[in-house]
Residue frames as qw, qx, qy, qz and C-alpha x, y, z in Angstrom:
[[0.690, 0.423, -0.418, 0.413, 57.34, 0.25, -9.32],
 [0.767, -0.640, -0.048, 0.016, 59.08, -0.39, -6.33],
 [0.495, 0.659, -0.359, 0.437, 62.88, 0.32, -5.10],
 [0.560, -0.795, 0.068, -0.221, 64.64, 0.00, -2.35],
 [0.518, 0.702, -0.369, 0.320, 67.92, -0.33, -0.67],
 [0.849, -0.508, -0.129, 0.071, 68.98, -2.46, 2.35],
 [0.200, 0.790, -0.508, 0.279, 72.35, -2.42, 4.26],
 [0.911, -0.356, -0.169, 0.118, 73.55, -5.70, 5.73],
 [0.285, -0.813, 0.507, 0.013, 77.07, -6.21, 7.75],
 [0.984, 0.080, -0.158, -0.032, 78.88, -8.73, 7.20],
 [0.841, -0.251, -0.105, 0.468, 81.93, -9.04, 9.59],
 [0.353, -0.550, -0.128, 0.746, 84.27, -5.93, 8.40],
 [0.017, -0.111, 0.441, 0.890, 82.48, -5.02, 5.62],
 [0.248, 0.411, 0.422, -0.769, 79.53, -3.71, 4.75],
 [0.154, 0.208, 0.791, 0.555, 77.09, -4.57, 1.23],
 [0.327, 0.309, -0.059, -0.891, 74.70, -2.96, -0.01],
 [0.200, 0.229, 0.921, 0.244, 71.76, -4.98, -1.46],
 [0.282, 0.254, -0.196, -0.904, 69.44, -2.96, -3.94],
 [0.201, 0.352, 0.903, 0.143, 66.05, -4.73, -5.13],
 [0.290, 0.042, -0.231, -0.928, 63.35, -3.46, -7.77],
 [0.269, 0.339, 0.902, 0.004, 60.06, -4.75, -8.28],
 [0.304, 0.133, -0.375, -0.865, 57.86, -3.49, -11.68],
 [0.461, 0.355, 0.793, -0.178, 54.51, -4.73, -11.94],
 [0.271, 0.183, -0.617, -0.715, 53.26, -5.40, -15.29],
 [0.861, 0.171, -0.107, -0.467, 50.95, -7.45, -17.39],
 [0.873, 0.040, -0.480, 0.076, 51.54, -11.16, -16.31],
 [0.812, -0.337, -0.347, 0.327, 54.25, -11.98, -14.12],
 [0.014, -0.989, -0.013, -0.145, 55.70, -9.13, -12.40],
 [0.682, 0.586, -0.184, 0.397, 59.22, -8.26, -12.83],
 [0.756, -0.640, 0.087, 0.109, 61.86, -8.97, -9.59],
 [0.712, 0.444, -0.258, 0.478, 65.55, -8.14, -9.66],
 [0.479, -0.870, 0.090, 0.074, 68.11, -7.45, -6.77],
 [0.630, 0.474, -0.431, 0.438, 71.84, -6.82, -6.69],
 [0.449, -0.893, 0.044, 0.001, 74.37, -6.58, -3.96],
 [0.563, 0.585, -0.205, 0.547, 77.34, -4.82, -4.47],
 [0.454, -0.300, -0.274, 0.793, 80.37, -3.08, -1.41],
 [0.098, -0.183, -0.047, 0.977, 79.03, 0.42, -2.74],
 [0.390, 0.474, 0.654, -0.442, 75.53, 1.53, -2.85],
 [0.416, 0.670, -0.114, -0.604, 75.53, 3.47, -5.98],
 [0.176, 0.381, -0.843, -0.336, 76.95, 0.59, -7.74],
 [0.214, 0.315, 0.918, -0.111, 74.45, -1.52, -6.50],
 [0.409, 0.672, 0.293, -0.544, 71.53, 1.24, -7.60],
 [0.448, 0.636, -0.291, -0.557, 73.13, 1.17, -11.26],
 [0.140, 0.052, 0.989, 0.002, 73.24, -2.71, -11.48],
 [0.227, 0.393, 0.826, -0.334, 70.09, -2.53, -10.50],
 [0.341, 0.688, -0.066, -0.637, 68.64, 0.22, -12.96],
 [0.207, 0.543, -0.706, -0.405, 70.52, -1.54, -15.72],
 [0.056, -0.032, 0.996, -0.059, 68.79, -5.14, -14.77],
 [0.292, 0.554, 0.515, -0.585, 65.51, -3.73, -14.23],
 [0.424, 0.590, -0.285, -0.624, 65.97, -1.71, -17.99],
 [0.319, 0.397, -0.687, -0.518, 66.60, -4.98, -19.47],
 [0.101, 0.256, 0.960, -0.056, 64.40, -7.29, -18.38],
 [0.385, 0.556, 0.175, -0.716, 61.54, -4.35, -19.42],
 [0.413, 0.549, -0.482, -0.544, 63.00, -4.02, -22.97],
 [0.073, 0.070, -0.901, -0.422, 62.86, -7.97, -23.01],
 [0.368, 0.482, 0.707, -0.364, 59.24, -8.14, -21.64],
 [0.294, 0.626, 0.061, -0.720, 58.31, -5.48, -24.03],
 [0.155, 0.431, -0.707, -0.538, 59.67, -7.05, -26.88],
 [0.088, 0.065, 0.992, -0.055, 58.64, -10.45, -25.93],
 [0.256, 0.513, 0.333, -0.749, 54.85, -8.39, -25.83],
 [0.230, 0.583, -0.412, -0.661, 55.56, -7.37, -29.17],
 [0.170, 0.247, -0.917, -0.263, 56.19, -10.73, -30.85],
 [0.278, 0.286, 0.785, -0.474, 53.34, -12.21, -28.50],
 [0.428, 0.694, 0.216, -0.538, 50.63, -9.51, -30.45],
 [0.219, 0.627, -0.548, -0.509, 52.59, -10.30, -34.00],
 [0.402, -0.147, 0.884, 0.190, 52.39, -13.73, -34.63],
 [0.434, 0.416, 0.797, 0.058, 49.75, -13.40, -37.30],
 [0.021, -0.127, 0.297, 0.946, 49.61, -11.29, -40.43],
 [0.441, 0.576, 0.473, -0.500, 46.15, -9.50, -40.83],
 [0.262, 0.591, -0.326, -0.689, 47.07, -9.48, -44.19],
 [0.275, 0.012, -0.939, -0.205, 46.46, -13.04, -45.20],
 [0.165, 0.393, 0.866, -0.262, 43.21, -13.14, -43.82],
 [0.102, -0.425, -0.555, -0.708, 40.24, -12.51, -46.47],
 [0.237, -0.025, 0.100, -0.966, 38.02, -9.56, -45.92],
 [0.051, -0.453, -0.888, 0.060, 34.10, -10.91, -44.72],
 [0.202, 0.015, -0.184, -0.962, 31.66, -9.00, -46.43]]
């Protein structure tokens, strides 16, 4: 897992641009915000990062589920 946490200018103000990167199984999970205050950008970014996990994970889940081992007869 990666983090990190740029500052750009931009005329008289000043952004904050926060980007994660999670490597997983398959494609590997990218998310950036950019917000006027860094900590707002870091809890965007925590919060974007936690749900796109919880859907990979799930998605995981359902992936390994699609077939009940219970309807298939026992080979003796």
């Amino acid at each position: 897992m990666r983090i990190g946490i740029d500052c750009e200018h931009h005329r008289a103000r000043r952004e904050f641009c926060a980007y994660g990167h999670v490597e997983v199984q398959g494609n590997d999970l990218l998310a950036s915000v950019i917000d006027a205050d860094a900590y707002q950008a870091i809890d965007a970014l925590v919060q974007r990062l936690d749900r796109m996990l919880w859907r990979w994970s799930t998605a995981m889940r359902r992936s390994r589920a699609d077939d009940d081992i219970r309807a298939h007869a026992l080979a003796l």
